[in-house]
C-alpha positions in Angstrom: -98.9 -107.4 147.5 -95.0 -108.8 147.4 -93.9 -110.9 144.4 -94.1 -114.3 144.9 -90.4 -114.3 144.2 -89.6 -112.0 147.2 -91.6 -114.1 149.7 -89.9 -117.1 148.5 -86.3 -114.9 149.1 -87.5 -114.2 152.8 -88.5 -117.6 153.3 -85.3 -118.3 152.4 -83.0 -115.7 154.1 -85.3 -117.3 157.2 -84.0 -121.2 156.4 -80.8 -120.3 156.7 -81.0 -118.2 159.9 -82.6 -120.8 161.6 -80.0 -123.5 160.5 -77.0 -121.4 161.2 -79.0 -120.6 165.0 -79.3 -124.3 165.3 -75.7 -125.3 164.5 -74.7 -122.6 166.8 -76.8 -124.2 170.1 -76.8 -127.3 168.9 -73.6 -127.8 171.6 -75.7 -126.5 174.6 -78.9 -128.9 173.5 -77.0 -131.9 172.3 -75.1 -134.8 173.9 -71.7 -134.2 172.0 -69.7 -137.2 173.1 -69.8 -141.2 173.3 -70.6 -141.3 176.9 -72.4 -144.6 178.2 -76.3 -144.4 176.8 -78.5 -144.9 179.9 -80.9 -147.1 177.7 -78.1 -149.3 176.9 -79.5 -153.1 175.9 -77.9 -156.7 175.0 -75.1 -156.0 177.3 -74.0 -159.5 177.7 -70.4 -160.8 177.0 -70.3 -164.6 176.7 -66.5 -166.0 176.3 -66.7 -170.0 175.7 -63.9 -172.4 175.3 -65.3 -175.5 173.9 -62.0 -177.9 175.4 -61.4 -176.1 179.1 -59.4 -177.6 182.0 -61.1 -176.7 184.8 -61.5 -177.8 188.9 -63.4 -176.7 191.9 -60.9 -174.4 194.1 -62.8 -175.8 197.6 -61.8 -179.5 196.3 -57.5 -180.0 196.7 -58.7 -183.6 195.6 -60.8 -183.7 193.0 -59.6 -184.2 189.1 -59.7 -181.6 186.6 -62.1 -182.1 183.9 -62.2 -181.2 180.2 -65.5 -179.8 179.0 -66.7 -176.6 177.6 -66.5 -173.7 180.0 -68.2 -170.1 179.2 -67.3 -166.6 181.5 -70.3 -164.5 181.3 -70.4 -160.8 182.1 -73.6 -158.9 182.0 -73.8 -155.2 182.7 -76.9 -153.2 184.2 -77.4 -150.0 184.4 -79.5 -148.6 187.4 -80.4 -145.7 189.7 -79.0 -143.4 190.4 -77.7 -141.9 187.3 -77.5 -138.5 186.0 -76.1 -136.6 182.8 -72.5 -137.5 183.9 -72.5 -140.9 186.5 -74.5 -144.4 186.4 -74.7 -147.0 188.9 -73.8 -150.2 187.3 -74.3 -153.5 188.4 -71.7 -156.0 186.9 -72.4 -160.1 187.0 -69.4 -162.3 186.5 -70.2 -166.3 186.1 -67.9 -168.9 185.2 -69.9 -172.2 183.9 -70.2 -175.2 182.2 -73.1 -174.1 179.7 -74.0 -177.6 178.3 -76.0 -178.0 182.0 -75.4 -174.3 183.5 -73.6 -175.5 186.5 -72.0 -173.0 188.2 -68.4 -173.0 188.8 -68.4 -169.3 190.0 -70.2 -166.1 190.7 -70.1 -162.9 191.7 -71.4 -158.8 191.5 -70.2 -155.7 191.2 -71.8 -152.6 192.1 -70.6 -148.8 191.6 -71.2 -145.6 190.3 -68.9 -144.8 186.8 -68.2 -142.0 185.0 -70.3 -141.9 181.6 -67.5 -140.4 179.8 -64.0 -141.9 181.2 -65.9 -145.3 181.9 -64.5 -145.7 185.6 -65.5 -145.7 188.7 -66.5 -142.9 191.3 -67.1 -144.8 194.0 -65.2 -148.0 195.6 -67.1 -151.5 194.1 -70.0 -153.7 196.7 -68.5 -157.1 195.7 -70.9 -160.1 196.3 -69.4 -163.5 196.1 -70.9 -165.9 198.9 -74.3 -166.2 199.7 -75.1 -165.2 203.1 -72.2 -162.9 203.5 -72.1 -159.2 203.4 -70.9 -157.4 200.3 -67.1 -156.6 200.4 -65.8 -152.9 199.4 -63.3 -153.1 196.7 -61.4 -150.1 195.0 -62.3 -150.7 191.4 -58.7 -149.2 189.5 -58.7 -148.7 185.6 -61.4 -149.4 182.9 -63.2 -152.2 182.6 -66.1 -153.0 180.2 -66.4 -149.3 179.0 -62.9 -147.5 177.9 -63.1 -143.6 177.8 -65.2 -142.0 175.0 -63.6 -141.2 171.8 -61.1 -144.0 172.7 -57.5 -142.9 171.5 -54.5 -145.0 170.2 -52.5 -145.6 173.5 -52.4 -147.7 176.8 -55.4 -147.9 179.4 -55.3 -149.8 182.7 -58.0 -152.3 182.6 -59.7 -153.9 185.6 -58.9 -158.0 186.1 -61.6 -159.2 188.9 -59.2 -162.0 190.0 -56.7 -160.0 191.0 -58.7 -157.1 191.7 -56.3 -154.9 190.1 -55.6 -153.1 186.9 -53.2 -153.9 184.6 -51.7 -151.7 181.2 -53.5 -152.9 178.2 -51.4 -151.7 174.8 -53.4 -150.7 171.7 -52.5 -152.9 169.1 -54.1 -151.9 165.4 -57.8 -150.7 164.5 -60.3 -152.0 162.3 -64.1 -151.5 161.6 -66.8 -154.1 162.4 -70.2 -153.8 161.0 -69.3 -150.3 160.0 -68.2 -148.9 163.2 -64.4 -147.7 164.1 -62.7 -150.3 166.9 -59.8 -150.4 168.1 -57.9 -153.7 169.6 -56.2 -153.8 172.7 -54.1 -156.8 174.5 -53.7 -157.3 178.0 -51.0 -159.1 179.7 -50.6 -160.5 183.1 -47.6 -162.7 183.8 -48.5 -165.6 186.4 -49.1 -163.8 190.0 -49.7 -165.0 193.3 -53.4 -164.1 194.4 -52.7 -164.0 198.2 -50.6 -161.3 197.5 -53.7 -158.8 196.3 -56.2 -159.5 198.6 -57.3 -162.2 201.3 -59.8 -164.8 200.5 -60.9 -168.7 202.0 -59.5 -169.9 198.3 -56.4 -167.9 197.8 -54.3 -171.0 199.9 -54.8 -174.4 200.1 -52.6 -177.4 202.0 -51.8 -179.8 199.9 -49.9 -183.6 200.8 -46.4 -184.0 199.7 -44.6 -187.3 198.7 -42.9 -187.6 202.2 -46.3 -187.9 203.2 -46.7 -184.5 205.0 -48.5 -181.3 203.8 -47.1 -177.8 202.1 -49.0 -174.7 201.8 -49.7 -174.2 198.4 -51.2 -170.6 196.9 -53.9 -169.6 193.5 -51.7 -168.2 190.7 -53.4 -166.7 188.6 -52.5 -165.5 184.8 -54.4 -164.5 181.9 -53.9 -162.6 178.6 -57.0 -160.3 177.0 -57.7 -159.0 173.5 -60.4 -156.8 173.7 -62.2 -155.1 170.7 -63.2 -151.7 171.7 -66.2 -149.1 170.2 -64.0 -146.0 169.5 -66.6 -143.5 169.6 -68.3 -144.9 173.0 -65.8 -147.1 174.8 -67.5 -150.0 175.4 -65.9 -153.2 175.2 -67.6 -155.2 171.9 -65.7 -158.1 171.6 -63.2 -160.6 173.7 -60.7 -163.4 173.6 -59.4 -164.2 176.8 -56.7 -166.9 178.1 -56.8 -167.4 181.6 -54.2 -170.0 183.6 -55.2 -170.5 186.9 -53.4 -172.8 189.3 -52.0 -173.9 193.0 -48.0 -173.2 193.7 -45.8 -173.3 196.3 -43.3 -170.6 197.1 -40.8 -172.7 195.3 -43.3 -172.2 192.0 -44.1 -176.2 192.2 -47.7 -176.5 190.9 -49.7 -178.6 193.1 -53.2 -178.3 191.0 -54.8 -176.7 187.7 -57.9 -175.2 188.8 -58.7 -173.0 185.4 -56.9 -173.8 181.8 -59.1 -171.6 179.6 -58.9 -170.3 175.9 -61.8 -168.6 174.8 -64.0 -166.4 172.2 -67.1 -164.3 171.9 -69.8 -165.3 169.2 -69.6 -163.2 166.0 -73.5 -162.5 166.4 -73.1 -161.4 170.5 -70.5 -158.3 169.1 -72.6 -157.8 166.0 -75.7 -157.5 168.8 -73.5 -155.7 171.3 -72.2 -152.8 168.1 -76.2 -152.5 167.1 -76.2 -151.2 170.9 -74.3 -148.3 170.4 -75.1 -148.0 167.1 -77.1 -144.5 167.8 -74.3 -142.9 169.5 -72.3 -141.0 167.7 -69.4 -139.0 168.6 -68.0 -135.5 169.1 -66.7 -135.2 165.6 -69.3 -136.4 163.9 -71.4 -134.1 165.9 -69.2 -131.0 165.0 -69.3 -132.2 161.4 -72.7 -131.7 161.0 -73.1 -128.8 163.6 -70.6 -126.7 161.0 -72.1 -128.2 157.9 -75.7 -126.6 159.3 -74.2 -123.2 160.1 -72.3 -123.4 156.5 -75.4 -124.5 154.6 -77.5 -121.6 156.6 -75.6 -119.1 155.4 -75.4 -120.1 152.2 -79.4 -120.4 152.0 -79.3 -116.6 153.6 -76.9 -115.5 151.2 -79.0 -116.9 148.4 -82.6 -115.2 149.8 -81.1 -111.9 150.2 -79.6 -112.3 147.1 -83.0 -113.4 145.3 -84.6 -110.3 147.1 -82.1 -107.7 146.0 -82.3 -108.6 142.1 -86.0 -108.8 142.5 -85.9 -105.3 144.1 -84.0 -104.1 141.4 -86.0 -105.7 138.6 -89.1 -104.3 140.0 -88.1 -101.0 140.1 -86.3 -101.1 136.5 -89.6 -102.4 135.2 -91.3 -98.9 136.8 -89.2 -97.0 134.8 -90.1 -97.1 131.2 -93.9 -95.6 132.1 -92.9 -92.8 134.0 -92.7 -90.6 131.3 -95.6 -91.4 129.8 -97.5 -90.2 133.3 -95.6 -87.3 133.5 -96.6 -86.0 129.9 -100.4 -86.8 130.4 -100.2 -85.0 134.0 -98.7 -81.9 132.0 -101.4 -82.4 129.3 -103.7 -82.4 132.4 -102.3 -79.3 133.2 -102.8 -77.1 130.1 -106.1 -78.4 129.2 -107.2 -77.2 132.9 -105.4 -73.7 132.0 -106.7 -74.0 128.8 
């Protein structure tokens, strides 16, 4: 029977091969980056200004009010989706919460990227009841940045333009202990009729000489959004958005948006629990070398452990042989004796 102390040196000479042999495939088994988890929950951005300017756009009459306003995103992830794309189903709402009345709505639906965050496939936009859904190119990143977010510029999605515009990293910071990085967008007043057509784009409106000018939606806004540096998703928002009527001359005929507002404290602290699980490729290949490294240490140890208890057992053998040897030869003689 072995030694109890070479069974526990081959137990551990087995630890550390299986450690090192799981660091080593731990790549091929593991998800080794921050890309979108397809479980993701409390995916809801709610931006409120408690003093907003706002107006209907279908109404070149009616007087702008001041009253909190709140612009809700809420992102769903649906089928299909595989290791590397999601379907995602975006809804936008502008509102006055106190009652819920709608100012706004609208969907977008399309296929992203689970690692770069944007899209594979042009966007099904939904804005009026009773209408077909309109295909939009979807350009930049939008809610989701790419995983393991770097320190430079990404073009980020703006749905009233329905374009993409730079935003510049600005400094990083950590919230509830997870890496984010702030970014600011800017987007200098811009005439909406010249992106897309749409019923509200243009309106006439009466001059003093008592006929009527064409007047068109500007629109301008500036973001600073707080972004999850191992997964890319968006966790936090300030947004100031300036939406109004012009003519060509730049006269403003009408405010229809004057917004400056901020996510709650407990939404990002919700939306960061989300992702909390995630973690990213070098945190993977931390631990992945700190398994091989610990494996072969535990070998090293076992073999180790077995070789000196080889060695001892055989030393101990030693001092006795003689002792057979003479009483074999005594053996011997009496027998010849």
């Amino acid at each position: 029977m072995l030694p109890k102390s070479r069974i526990i040196s081959a137990l551990l000479v087995g630890l550390g091969l299986a450690l090192m042999v799981a660091g080593l495939i731990a790549p091929m088994v593991l998800t080794t980056d921050g890309r979108l988890p397809l479980d993701l929950e409390d995916t809801t951005w709610t931006i409120t200004d408690e003093n907003a300017t706002s107006a209907p756009k279908y109404d070149a009459q009616a007087r702008p009010r001041q009253a909190p306003v709140s612009h809700q995103l809420h992102l769903q992830i649906q089928d299909p989706a595989n290791e590397d794309t999601a379907t995602v189903r975006v809804g936008s709402s502008w509102l006055y919460p106190v009652n819920e009345q709608l100012l706004s709505a609208q969907t977008w639906s399309y296929v992203m990227d689970r690692v770069s965050g944007l899209a594979e496939s042009p966007a099904a936009l939904t804005h009026t009841i009773g209408t077909p859904p309109a295909e939009v190119p979807l350009e930049g990143n939008w809610l989701k940045f790419p995983a393991d977010v770097e320190q430079t510029t990404y073009d980020v999605f703006d749905e009233t333009l329905r374009r993409a515009y730079p935003a510049v990293f600005v400094d990083q910071s950590e919230i509830d202990g997870r890496e984010v990085y702030h970014f600011r967008q800017e987007i200098a007043p811009t005439n909406v009729a010249t992106s897309y057509a749409d019923m509200f784009n243009t309106r006439v409106t009466p001059t003093a000489e008592g006929g009527t000018e064409q007047s068109y939606l500007h629109h301008a806004a500036t973001r600073e959004l707080w972004v999850d540096q191992i997964t890319g998703l968006v966790v936090d928002v300030d947004l100031r958005v300036e939406d109004y009527y012009a003519t060509t001359s730049g006269q403003r005929t009408g405010d229809v948006l004057l917004f400056d507002g901020s996510m709650s404290d407990e939404q990002t602290s919700q939306l960061i629990d989300a992702v909390s699980g995630v973690r990213g490729e070098s945190t993977t290949q931390m631990w992945r070398w700190a398994a091989i490294i610990l494996g072969a240490l535990i070998a090293l140890a076992g073999a180790a452990g077995a070789f000196l208890s080889g060695r001892r057992g055989r030393e101990e053998k030693l001092p006795g042989e003689p002792e057979t040897v003479v009483a074999s030869r005594s053996s011997r003689r009496a027998t010849r004796g």
